[in-house]
C-alpha positions, 0 to 999 in steps of 0.5 A, a space after each residue: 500500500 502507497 504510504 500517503 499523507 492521509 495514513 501518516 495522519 491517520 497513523 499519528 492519531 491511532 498514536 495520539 489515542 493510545 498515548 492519551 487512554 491511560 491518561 483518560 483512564 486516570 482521570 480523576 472527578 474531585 469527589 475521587 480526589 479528595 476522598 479518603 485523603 487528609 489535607 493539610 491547613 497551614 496556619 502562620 500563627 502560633 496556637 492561641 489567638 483568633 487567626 489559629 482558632 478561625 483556622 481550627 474552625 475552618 479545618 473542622 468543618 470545610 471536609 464535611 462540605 468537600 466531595 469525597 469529605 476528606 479530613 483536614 489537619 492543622 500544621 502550625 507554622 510561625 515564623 517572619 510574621 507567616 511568611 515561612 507558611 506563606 514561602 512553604 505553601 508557594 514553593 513546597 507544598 503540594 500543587 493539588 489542592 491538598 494544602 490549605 492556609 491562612 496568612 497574615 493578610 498584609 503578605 499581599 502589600 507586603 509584596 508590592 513594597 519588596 518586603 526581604 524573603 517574599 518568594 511568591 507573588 500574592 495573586 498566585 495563590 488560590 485564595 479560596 474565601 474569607 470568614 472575617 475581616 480584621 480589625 486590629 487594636 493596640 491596648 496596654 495595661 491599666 496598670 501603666 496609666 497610659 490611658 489614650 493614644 494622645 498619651 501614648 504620644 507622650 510616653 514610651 510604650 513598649 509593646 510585645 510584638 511577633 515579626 516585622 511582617 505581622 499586623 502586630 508590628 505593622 500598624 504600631 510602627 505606622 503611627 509612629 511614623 504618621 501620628 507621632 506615637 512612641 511605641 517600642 516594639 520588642 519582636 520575637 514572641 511567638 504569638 498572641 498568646 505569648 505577648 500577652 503573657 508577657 503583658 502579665 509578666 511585666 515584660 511589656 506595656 501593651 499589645 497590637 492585635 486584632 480585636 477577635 484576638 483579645 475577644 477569644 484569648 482574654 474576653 475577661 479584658 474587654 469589661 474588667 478594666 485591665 487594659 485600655 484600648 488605645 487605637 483601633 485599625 479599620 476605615 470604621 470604629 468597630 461596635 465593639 469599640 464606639 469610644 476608641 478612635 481609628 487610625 484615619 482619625 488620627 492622620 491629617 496629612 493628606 498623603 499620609 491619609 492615602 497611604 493609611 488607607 491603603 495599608 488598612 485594606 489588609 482589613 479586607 483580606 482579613 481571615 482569609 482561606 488560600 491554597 496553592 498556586 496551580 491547584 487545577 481549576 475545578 479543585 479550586 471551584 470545589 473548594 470555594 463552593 464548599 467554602 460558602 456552604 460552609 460559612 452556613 453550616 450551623 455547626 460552623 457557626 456555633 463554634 465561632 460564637 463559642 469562641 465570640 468569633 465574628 463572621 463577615 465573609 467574602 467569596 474567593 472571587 472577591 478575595 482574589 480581586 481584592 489582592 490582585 488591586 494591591 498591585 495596582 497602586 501607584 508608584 508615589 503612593 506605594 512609596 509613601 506607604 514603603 517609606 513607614 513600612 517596617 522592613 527589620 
């Protein structure tokens, strides 16, 4: 028979199937891929505190709601404000939608300022949904007599902070620059949970946090007069809070007041979810439906109100907009924010 240019085709695609049969045959649906499988929810946080407890609840109840339901682990990883877990989701973990996180949700910023050991871009990961927002609050203790943040630009408080990162540090350290307070932020505690005990201990004033922290470690605190609250750091005062000023409050410069607002978008991130970058895609929308399902799942709420847990989430498409806008900001402003940022 003359070999012609049909048979050649026709030979490469008899090929072409016999290659792509097994291929086929190993195809997976989601509900065969996750199920009887344990997936992984790395937290950047030490335990204690509400970033773990907002990662425990979602590591308890996102299974349930996945096909297949597999079971879900927490792996705390701190360490450079949650870089390490943010570094080891992007370049080691798994890209198979096995390996869940939350982060601190400045990281996105913090990219944009070329922060030292950010190995990732912020847009490439997954991010799957937010349970809260994150307002954060700076306190100290009753006891130091340091009452308002007018004094506290008067008088040096020392706060006990995490790494340079973290919203702990972060936002004291911008109203150093933009307000004029004289925090002293001494790093290296673990967490939340380890600079409060240092507050008890003596070894420092006061703490920044977020208010879901102190509401889950140290309820106690928030009405017997042990601390004062000093400043709250969100675009509104929280109900909580309705007599403690916000961070815009207190900036009048108008650049200044710009770059503020830029670094509180991290309230927008917030509690947020995220797996890693190249999860295929139809994994990437099952953990998003099951994520909205869910923040309904009365099981779910129930231990965030038990644990005084605020919800107010966000989709995984909102989420991922949201941290796609950090890289939109202009050079001055990004300047002016990099300019107040803490590097060390």
């Amino acid at each position: 028979m003359k070999y012609t240019r049909f048979n050649h085709l026709l030979s490469a695609g008899v090929l072409a199937l016999a290659v792509a049969a097994p291929h086929a045959a190993l195809a997976q649906t989601v509900e065969e891929f996750y199920s009887g499988r344990t997936l992984e929810m790395v937290i950047g946080y030490a335990p204690g505190g509400s970033n773990d407890s907002y990662a425990r609840a979602v590591a308890n109840h996102l299974g349930d709601h996945l096909p297949g339901n597999p079971k879900i682990v927490p792996v705390n990883m701190p360490g450079g404000g949650s870089l390490v877990a943010a570094n080891h989701i992007a370049n080691i973990a798994p890209k198979d939608g096995t390996v869940l996180g939350l982060i601190a949700s400045t990281i996105p910023l913090d990219e944009q300022l070329g922060t030292d050991n950010i190995y990732f871009e912020s847009a490439d990961f997954n991010w799957i949904g937010r349970v809260a927002s994150n307002t954060n609050v700076t306190f100290v203790n009753a006891s130091t007599g340091v009452e308002t943040i007018e004094d506290a630009m008067e008088t040096e408080v020392i706060l006990a902070t995490t790494g340079a990162s973290s919203t702990v540090a972060i936002y004291p350290s911008v109203m150093n620059a933009m307000a004029g307070t004289r925090f002293n932020l001494i790093m290296g505690y673990e967490g939340t949970g380890e600079s409060m005990l240092a507050m008890e201990r003596g070894e420092a004033d006061g703490h920044s946090t977020s208010l879901a922290a102190v509401m889950t470690s140290r309820p106690d605190w928030l009405t017997n007069g042990a601390i004062n609250f000093l400043v709250q750091y969100g675009l509104n005062r929280h109900p909580e809070l309705p007599d403690v000023p916000t961070a815009v409050e207190l900036i009048t410069d108008p650049d200044d007041l710009a770059a503020m607002r830029l670094i509180l978008g991290a309230v927008e991130v917030g509690k947020a979810v995220l797996t890693a970058p190249g999860v295929p895609e139809d994994r990437v929308e099952a953990l998003r439906r099951a994520f909205d399902d869910m923040l309904e799942d009365p099981a779910f709420i129930a231990e965030l109100e038990q644990q005084r847990l605020e919800i107010s989430p966000m989709s995984g498409e909102d989420l991922q907009a949201v941290v796609a806008e950090a890289g939109e900001a202009t050079p001055e402003l990004i300047a002016r924010v990099k300019a107040v940022w803490p590097n060390e």
